[in-house]
The first five atom37 places (N, CA, C, CB, O) and aatype in JSON, in Angstrom:
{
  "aatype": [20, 20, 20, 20, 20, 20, 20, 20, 20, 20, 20, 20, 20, 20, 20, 20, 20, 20, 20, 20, 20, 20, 20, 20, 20, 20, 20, 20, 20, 20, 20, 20, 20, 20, 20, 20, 20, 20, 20, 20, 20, 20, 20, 20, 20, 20, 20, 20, 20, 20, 20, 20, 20, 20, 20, 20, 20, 20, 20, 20, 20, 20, 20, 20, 20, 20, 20, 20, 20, 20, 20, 20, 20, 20, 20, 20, 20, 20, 20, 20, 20, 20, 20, 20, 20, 20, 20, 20, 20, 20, 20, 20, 20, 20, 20, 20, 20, 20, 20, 20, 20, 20, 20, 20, 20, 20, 20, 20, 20, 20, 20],
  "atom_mask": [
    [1, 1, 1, 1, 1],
    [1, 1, 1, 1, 1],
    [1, 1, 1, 1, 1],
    [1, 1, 1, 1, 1],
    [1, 1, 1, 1, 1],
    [1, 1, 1, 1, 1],
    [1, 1, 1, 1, 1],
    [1, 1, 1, 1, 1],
    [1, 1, 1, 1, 1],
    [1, 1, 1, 1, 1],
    [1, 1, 1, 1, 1],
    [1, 1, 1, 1, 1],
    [1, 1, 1, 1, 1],
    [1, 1, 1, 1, 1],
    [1, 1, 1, 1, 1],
    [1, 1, 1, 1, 1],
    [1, 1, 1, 1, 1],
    [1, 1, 1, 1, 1],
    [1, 1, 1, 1, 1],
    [1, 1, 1, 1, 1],
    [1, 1, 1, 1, 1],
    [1, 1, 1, 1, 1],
    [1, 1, 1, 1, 1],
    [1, 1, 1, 1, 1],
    [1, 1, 1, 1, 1],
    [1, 1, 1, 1, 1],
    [1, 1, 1, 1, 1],
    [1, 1, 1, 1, 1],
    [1, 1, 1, 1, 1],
    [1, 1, 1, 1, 1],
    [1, 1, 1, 1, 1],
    [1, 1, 1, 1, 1],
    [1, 1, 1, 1, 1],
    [1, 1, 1, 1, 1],
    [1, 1, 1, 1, 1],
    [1, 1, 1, 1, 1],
    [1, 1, 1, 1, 1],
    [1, 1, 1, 1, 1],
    [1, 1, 1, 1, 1],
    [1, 1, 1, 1, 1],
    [1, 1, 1, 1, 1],
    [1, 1, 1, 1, 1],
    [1, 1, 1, 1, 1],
    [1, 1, 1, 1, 1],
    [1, 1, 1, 1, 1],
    [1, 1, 1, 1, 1],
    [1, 1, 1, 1, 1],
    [1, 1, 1, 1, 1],
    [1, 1, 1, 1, 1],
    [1, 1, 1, 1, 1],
    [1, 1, 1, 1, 1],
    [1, 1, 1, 1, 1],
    [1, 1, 1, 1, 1],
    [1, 1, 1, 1, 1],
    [1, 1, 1, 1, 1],
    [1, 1, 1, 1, 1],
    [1, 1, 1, 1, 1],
    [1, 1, 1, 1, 1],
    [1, 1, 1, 1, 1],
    [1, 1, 1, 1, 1],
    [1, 1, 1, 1, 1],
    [1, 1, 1, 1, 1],
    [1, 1, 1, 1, 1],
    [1, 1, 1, 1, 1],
    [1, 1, 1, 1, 1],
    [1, 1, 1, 1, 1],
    [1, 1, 1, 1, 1],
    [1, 1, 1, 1, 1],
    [1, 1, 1, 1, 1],
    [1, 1, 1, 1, 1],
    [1, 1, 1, 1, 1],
    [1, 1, 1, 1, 1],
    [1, 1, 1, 1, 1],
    [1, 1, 1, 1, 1],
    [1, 1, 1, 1, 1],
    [1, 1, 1, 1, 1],
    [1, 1, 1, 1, 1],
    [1, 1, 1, 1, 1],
    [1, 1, 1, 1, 1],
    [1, 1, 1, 1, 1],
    [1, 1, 1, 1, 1],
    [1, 1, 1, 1, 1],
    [1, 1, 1, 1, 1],
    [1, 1, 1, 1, 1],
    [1, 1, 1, 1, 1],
    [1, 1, 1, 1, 1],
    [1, 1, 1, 1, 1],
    [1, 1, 1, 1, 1],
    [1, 1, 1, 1, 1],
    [1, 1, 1, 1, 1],
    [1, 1, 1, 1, 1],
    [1, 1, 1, 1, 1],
    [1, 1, 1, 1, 1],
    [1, 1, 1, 1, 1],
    [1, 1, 1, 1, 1],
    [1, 1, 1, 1, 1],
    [1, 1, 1, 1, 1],
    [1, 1, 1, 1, 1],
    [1, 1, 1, 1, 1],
    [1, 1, 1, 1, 1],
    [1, 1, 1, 1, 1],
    [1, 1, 1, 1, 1],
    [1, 1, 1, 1, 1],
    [1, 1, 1, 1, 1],
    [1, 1, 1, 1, 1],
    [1, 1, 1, 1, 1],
    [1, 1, 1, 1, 1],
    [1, 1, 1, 1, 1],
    [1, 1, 1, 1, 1],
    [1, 1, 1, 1, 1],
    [1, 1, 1, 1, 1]
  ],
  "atom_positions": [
    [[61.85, -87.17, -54.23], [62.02, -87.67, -55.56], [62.38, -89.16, -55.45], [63.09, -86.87, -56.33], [63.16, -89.54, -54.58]],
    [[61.72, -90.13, -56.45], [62.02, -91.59, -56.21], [62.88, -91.81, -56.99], [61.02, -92.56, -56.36], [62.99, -91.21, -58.06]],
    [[63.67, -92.72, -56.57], [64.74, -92.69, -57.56], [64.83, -93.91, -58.65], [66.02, -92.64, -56.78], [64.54, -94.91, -57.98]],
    [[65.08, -94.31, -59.94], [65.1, -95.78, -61.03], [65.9, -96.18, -60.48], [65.4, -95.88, -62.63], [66.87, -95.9, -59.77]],
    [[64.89, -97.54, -61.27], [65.54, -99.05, -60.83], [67.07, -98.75, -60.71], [65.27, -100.41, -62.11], [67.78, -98.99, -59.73]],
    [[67.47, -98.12, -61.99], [68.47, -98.2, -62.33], [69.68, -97.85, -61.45], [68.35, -97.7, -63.25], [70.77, -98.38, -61.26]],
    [[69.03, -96.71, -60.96], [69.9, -95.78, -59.58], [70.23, -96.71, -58.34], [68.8, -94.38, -58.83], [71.18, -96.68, -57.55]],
    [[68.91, -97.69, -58.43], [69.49, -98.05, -57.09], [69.76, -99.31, -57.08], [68.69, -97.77, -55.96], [70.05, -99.79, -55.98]],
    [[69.75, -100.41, -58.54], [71.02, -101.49, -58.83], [72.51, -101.01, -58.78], [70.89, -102.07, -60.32], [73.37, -101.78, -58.35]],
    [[72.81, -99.8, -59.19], [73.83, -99.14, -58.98], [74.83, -99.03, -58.12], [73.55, -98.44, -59.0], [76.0, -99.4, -58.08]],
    [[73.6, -98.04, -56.95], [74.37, -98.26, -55.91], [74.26, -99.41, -54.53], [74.34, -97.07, -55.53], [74.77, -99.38, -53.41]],
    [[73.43, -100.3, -55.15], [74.06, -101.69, -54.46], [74.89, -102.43, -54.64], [73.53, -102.48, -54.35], [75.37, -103.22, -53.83]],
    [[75.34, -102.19, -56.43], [76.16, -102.97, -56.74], [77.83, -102.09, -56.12], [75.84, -103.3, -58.43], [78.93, -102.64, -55.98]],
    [[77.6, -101.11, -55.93], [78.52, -99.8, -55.4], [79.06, -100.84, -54.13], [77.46, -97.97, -54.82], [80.05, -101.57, -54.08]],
    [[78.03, -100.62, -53.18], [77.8, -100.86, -51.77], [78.43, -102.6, -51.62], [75.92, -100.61, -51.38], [79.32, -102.97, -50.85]],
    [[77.67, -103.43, -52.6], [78.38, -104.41, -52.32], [80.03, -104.59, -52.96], [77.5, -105.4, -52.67], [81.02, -105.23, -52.59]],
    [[79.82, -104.0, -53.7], [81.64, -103.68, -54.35], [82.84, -103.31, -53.08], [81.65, -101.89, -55.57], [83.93, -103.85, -52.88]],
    [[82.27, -102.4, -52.48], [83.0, -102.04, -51.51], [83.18, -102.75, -50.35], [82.68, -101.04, -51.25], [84.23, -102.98, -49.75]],
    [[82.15, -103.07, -50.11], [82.45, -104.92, -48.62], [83.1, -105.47, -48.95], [81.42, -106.3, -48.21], [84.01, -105.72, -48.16]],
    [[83.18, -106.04, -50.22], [83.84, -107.39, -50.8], [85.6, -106.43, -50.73], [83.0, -108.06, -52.9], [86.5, -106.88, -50.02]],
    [[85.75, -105.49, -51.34], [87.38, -104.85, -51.22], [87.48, -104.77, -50.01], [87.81, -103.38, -51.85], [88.66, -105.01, -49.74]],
    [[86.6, -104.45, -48.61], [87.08, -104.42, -47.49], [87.79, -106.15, -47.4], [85.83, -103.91, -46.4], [88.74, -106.26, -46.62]],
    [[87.47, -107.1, -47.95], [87.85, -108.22, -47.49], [89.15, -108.27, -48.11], [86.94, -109.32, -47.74], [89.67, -109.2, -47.49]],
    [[89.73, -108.0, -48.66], [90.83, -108.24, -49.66], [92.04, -107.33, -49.12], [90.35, -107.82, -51.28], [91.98, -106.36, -48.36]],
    [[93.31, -108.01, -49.81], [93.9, -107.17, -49.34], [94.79, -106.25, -50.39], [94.52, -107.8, -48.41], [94.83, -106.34, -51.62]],
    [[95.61, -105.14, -49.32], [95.88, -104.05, -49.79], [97.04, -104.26, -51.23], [96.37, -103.21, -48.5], [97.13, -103.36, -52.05]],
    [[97.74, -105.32, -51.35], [98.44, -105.5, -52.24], [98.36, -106.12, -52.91], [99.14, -105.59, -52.13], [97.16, -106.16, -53.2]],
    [[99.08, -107.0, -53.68], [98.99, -107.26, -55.3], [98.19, -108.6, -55.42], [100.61, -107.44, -56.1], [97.98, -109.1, -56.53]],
    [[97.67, -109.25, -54.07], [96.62, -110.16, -53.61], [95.51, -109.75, -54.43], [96.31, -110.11, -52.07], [94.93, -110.53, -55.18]],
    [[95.11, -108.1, -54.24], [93.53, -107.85, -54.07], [93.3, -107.59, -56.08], [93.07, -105.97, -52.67], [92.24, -107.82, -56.65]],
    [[94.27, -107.2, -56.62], [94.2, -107.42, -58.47], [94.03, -109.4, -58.51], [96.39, -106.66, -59.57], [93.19, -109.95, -59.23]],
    [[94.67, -109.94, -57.9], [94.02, -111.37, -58.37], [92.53, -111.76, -57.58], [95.23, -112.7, -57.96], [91.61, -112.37, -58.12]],
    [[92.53, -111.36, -56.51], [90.98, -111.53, -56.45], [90.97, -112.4, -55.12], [90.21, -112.36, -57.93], [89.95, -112.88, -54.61]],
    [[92.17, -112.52, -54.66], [92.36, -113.39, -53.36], [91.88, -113.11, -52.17], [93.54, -113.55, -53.06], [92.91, -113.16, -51.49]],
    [[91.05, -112.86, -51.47], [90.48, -112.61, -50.02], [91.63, -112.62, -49.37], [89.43, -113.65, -49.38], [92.61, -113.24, -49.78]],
    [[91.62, -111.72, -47.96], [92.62, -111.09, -47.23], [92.97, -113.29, -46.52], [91.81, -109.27, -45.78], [92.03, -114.09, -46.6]],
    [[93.64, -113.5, -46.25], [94.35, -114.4, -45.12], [94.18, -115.92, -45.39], [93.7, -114.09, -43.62], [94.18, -116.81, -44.53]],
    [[93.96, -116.16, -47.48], [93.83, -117.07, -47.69], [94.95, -118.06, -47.94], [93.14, -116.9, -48.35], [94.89, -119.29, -47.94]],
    [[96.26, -117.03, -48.19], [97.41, -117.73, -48.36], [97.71, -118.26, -46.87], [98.55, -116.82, -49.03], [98.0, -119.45, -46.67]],
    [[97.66, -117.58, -46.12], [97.96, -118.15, -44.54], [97.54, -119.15, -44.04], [97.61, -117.46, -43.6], [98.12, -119.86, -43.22]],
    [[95.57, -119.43, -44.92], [94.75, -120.23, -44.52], [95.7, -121.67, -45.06], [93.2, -119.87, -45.13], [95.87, -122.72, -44.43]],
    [[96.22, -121.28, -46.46], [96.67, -122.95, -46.87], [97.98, -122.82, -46.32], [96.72, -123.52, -48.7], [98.15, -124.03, -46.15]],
    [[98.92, -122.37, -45.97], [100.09, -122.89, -45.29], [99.54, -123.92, -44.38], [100.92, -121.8, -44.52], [99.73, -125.14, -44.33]],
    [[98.74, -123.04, -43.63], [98.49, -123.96, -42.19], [97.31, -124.86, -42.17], [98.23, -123.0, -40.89], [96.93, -125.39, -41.12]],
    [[96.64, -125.08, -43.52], [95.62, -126.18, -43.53], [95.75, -127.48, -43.73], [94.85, -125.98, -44.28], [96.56, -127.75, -44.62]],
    [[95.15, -128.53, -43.13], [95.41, -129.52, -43.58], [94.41, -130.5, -43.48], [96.42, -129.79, -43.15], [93.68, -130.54, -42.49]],
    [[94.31, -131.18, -44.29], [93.29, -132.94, -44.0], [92.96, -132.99, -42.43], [94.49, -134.8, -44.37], [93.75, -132.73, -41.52]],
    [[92.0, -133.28, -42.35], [91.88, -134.22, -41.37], [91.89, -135.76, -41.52], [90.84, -133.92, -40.86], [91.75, -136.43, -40.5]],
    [[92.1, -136.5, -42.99], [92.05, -137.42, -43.37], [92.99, -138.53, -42.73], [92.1, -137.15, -44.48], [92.97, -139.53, -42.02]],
    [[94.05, -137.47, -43.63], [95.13, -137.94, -43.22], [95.42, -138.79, -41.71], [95.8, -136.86, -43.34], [95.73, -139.96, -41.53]],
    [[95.14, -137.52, -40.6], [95.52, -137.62, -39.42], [94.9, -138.82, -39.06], [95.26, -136.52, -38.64], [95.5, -139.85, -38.74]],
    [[93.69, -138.65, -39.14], [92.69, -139.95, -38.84], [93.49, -141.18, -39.63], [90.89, -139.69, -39.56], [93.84, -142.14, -38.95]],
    [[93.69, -141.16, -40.64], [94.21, -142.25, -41.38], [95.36, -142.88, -40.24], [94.87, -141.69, -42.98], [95.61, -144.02, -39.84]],
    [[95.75, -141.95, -40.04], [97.77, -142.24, -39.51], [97.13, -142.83, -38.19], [99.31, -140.33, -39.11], [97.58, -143.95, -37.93]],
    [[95.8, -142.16, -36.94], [95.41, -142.61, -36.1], [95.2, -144.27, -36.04], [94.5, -141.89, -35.99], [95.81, -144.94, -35.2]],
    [[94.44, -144.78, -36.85], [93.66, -146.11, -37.65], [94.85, -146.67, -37.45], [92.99, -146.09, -39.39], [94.94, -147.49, -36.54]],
    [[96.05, -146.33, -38.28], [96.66, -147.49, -38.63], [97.72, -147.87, -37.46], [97.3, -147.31, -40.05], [98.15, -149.0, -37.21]],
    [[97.99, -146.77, -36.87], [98.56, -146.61, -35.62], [97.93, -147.95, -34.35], [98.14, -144.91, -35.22], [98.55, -148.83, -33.77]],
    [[96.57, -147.59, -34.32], [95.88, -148.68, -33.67], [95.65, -150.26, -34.25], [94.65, -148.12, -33.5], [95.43, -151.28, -33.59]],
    [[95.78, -150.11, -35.46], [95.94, -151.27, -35.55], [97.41, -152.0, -35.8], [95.1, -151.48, -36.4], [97.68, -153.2, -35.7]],
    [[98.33, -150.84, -36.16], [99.22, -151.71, -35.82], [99.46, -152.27, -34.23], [100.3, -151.13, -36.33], [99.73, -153.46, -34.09]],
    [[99.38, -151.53, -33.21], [99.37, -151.87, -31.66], [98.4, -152.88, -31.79], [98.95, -150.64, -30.51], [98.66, -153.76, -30.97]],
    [[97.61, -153.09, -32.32], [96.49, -154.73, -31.97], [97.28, -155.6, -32.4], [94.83, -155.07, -32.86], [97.24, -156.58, -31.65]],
    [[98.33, -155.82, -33.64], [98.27, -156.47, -34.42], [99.99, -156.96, -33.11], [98.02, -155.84, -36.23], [100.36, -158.08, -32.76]],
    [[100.35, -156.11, -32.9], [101.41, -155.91, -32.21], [101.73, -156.94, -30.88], [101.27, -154.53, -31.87], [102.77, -157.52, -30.57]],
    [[100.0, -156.91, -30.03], [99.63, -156.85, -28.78], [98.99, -158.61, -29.13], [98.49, -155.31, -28.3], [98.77, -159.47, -28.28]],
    [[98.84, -158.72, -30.33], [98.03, -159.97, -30.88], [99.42, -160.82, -30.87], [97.11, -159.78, -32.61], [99.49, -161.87, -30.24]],
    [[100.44, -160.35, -31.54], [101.55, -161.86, -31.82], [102.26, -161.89, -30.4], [103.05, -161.66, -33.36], [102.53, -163.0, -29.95]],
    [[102.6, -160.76, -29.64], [103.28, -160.71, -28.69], [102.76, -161.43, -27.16], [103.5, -159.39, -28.7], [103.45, -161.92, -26.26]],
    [[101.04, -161.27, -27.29], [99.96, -161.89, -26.3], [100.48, -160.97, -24.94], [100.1, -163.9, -26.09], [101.05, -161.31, -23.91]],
    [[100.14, -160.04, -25.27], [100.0, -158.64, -24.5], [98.66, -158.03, -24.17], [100.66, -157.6, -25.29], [97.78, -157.76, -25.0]],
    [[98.6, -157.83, -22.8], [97.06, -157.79, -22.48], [96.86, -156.58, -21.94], [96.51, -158.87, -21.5], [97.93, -156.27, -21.41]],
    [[96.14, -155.78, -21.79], [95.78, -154.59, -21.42], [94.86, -153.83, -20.35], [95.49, -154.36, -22.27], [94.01, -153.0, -20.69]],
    [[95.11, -154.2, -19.02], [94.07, -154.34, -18.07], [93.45, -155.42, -18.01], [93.22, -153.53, -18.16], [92.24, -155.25, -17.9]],
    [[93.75, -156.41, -18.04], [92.96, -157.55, -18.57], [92.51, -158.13, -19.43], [92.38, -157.62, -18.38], [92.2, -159.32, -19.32]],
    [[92.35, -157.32, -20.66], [91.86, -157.41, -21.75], [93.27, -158.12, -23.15], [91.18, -155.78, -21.88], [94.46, -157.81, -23.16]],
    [[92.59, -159.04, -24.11], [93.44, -159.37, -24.92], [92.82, -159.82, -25.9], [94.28, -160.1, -24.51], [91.76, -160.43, -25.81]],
    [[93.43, -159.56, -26.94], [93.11, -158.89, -28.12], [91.98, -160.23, -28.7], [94.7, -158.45, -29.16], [91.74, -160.04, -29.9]],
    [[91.41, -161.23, -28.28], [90.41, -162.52, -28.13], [89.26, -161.56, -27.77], [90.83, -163.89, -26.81], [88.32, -161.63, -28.56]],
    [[89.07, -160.52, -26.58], [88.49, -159.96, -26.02], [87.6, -158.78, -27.01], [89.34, -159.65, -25.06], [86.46, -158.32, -27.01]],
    [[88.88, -158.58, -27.86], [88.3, -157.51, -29.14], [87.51, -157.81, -30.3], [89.36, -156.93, -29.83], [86.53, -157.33, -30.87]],
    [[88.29, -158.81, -30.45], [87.54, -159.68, -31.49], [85.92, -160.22, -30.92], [88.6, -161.11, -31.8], [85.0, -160.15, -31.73]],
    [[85.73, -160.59, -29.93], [84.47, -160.79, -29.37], [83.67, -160.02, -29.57], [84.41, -160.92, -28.29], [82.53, -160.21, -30.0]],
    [[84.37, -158.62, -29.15], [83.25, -157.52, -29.04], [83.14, -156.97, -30.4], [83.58, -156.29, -27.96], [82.15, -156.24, -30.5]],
    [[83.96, -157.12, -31.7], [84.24, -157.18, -32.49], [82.56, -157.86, -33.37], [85.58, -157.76, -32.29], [81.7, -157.26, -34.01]],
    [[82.69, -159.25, -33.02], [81.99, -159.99, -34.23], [80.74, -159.88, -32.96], [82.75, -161.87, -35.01], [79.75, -160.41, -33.47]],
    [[80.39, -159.46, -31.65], [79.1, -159.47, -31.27], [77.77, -158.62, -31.91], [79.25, -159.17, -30.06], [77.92, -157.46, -32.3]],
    [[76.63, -159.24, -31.97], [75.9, -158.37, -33.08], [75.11, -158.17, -32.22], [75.35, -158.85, -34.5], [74.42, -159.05, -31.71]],
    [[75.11, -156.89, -31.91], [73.95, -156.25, -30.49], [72.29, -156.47, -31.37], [74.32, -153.8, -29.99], [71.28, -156.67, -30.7]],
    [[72.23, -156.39, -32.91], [70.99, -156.36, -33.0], [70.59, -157.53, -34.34], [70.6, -154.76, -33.18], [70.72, -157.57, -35.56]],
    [[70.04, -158.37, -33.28], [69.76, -160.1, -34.38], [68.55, -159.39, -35.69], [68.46, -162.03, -32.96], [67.33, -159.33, -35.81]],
    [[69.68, -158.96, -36.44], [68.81, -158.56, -37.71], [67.5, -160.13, -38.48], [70.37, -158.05, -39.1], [66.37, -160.1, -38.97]],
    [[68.37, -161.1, -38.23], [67.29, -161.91, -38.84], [65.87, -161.84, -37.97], [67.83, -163.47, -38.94], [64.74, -161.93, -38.45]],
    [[66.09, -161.71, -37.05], [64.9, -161.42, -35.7], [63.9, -160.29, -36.21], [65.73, -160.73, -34.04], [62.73, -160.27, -35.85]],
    [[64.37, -159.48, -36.97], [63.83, -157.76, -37.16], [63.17, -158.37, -38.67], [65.46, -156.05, -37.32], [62.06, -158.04, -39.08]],
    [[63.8, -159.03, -39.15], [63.61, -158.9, -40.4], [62.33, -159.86, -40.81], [64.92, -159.2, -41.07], [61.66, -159.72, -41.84]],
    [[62.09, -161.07, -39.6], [60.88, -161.27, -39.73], [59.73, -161.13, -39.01], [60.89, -162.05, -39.96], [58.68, -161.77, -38.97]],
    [[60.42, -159.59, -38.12], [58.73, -158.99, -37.62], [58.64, -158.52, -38.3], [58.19, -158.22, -36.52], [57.78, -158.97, -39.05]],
    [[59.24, -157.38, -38.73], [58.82, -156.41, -39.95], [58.15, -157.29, -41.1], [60.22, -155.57, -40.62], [57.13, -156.8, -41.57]],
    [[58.65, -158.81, -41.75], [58.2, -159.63, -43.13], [56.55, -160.26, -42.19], [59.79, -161.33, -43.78], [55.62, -160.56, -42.94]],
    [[56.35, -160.38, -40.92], [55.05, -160.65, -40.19], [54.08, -159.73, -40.38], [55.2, -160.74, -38.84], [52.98, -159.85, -40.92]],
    [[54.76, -158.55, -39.72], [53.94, -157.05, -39.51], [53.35, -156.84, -40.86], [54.99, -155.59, -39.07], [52.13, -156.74, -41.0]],
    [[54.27, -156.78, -41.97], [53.71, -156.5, -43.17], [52.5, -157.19, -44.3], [54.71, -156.46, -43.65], [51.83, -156.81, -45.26]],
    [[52.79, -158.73, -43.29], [51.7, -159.68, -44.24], [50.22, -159.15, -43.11], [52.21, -162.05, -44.23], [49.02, -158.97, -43.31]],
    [[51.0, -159.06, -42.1], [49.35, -158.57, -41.62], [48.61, -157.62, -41.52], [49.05, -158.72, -40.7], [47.51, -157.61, -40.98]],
    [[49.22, -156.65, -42.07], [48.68, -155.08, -42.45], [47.29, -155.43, -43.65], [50.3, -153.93, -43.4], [47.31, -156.06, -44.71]],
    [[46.15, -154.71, -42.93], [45.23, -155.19, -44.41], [45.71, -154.08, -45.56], [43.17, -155.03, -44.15], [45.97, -152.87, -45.51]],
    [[45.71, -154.95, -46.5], [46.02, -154.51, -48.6], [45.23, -153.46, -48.95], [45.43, -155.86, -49.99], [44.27, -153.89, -49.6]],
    [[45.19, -152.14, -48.79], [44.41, -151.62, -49.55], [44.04, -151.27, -50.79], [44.39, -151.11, -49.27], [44.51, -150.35, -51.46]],
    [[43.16, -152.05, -51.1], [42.4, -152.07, -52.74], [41.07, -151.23, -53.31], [41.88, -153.56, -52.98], [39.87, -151.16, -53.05]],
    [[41.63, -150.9, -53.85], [40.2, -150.06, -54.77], [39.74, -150.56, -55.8], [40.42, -148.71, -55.38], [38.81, -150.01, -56.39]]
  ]
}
């Protein structure tokens, strides 16, 4: 016997009803609708923003530190950063007029 549509929206909606309560938990969590280990998840979650932020400024305060004090670092001093700093590995004006070359010499196609 085949069974209607109806029978078997039913019991998928059954079937998936019941996965989703396996996720939840057994107490007064699972009436609000909260997935099992989400309160745990935000105690212990946090930015990574932040951290990174606090990293950044951390380093630059030590440059800024290493800069008035003229503190060098293996050799290196903070003249050294700045170099590598403002060096431009790729001479964009250079690119910008092969590509403005390349393009005048492409033939125009016209119809």
């Amino acid at each position: 016997m085949t069974k209607s549509m109806n029978e078997t929206v039913a019991e998928r909606r059954d079937y998936v009803n019941r996965i989703r309560e396996s996720f939840y938990r057994e107490d007064s969590d699972r009436r609000k609708g909260a997935p099992a280990g989400e309160e745990r998840q935000e105690e212990i979650h946090f930015s990574s923003l932040g951290l990174r932020t606090m990293i950044a400024v951390l380093i630059f305060a030590a440059f800024v530190y290493c800069d008035r004090k003229q503190i060098t670092f293996q050799q290196y001093k903070t003249q050294d950063v700045w170099k590598q700093l403002e060096w431009n590995p790729l001479p964009l004006e250079e690119l910008e007029e092969v590509f403005h070359v390349g393009m005048e010499k492409m033939p125009s196609e016209s119809r």
